[in-house]
N, C-alpha and C positions, 0 to 999 in steps of 0.2 A: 473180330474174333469174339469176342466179348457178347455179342448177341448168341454164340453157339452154345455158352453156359446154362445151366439148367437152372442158375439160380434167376432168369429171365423167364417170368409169366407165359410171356408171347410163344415160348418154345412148345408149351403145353398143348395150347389152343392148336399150334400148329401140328402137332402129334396127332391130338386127339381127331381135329377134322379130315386128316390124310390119312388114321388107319395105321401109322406107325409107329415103330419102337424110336424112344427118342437117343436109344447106345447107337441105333443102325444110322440113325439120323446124321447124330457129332461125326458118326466115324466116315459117312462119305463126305458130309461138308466141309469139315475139316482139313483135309488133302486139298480141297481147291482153294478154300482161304488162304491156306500157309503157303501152296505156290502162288497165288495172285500177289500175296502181302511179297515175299519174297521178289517178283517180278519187277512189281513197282519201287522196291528197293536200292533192286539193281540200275530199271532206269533214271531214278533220282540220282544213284552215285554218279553216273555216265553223264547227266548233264551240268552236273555242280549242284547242284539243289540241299545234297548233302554231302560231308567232306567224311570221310577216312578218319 
């Protein structure tokens, strides 16, 4: 999540070579980070990896 921040250079460059708004950017990447992080959450709780 932490690379979707704008106070990360790389996000610029990546803006700028693709043509887009970096609001448009955060706001689709963002839905799949927080369901991925979320995802992987869930399956860490499920194996014991991390406790309750």
């Amino acid at each position: 999540m932490h690379l979707l921040s704008p106070l990360q250079g790389s996000i610029y460059v990546l803006a700028g070579l693709l043509g887009i708004d970096i609001d448009d950017h955060i706001r689709l990447v963002a839905k799949y980070a927080l369901g991925t992080t979320l995802v992987m959450k869930i399956v860490a709780i499920l194996f014991g990896i991390l406790s309750i």
